[in-house]
C-alpha positions, 0 to 999 in steps of 0.5 A: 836398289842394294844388291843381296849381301847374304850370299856375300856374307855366308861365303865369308862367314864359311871361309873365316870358319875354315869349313868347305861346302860339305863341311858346313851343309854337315854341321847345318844340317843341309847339302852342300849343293843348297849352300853353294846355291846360297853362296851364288845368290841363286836362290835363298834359304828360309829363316830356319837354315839361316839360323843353322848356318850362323851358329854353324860359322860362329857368325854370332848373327851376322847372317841373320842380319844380313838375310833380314836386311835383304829381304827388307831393302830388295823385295824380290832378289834380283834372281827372281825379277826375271818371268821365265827363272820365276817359272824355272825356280817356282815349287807352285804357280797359280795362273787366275786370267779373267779372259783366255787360257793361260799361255802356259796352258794353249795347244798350237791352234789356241796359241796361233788365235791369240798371236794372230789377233796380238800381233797384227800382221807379223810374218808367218814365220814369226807367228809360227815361231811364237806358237812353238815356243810357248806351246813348249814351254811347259814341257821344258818346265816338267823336265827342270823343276816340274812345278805344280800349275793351279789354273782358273779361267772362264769356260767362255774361253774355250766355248767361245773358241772355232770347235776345231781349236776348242776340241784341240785345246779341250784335248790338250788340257785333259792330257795335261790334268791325266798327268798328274801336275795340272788342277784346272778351275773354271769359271762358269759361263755367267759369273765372272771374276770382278776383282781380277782385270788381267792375268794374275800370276803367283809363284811360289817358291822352294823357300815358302816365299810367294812372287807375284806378277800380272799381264799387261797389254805391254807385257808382264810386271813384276811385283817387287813390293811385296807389301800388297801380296796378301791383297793379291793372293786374296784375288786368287783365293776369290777366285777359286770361290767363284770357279767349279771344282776341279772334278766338275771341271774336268765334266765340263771340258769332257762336254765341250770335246 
């Protein structure tokens, strides 16, 4: 798989035009922080900033030809291919898990059940370990790009859970919901999401472009064609439809306290 030419191409088309960072975000009609962001490879520009960039360099569609091009042989960029800059770089992350609570969302008590089922019998202090790192990822995400999480989970999996981490877990999701990012989904107890085998993730990013992802028993896949993303953005879709709304939702995580 080819490396991504655009940022190659924009610093060269930026340096022939004799135009600074600044210069060129002026005449484009962006920062200069964003054009930095391109020129690193960091992140991408949408078709409209690309039009605006080649006009401004007088690259007499270059750039545009070099971003398609990209976009066509790649798939995800390679600064995408990573779980956790996926998360750091999404505007929107849609979590659908067929079973359990997404770990971006378990308190301590609900992360320490399902470690100590996974790992089957690791040391404490691994397991200790564990459940202090994914129980501060999210926190970590609000401080950085402070994404927007879109969850749907069965209610089976907090009603099915010891009532002690149940209302801990319960707890934990309504301060999520109170402040303000978090939308929760659930399925009720006698429907099930047929079309959903493992946690599907969906992140969208700043650009308009849409990655998805999915759990395995061997950790998380990437998908890097994205020629099947309209088939799995509908099982998130499907999904929604089969779960509560998220007011009656909130209901029954205050039932279940």
């Amino acid at each position: 798989m080819s490396e991504a030419r655009f940022p190659e191409q924009l610093l060269k088309a930026r340096e022939l035009a004799g135009l600074t960072q600044r210069q060129l975000a002026a005449r484009a009609g962006t920062s200069s922080a964003s054009v930095c962001r391109w020129e690193g490879g960091i992140s991408t520009p949408k078709r409209d900033n690309v039009q605006l960039l080649d006009e401004a360099t007088s690259a007499r569609g270059r750039l545009l030809r070099a971003w398609s091009d990209d976009r066509e042989s790649q798939g995800i960029p390679a600064y995408m291919r990573d779980l956790g800059r996926l998360e750091e770089m999404a505007r929107t992350i849609e979590l659908v898990s067929p079973h359990l609570i997404p770990g971006l969302l378990q308190s301590p008590g609900y992360a320490r059940l399902v470690f100590e089922d996974g790992l089957m019998g690791d040391p404490p202090k691994e397991l200790d370990r564990l459940v202090a790192l994914r129980c501060r990822r999210y926190e970590q995400l609000r401080k950085m790009n402070d994404p927007r999480i879109v969850a749907v989970f069965p209610e089976t999996a907090l009603a099915f859970a010891p009532e002690a981490v149940r209302k801990e877990q319960v707890r934990h999701l309504l301060g999520m919901i109170d402040a303000g990012k978090v939308r929760l989904n659930l399925v009720p107890q006698g429907s099930l999401l047929w079309g959903t085998v493992s946690m599907l993730l969906v992140f969208h990013m700043e650009n308009g472009e849409a990655v998805v992802s999915s759990d395995h028993v061997d950790g998380n896949v990437i998908y890097e064609d994205s020629a099947g993303y309209t088939r799995l953005q509908g099982l998130v879709k499907q999904a929604l439809g089969a779960a509560l709304p998220a007011g009656q939702s909130r209901m029954v995580l205050e039932k279940l306290q």
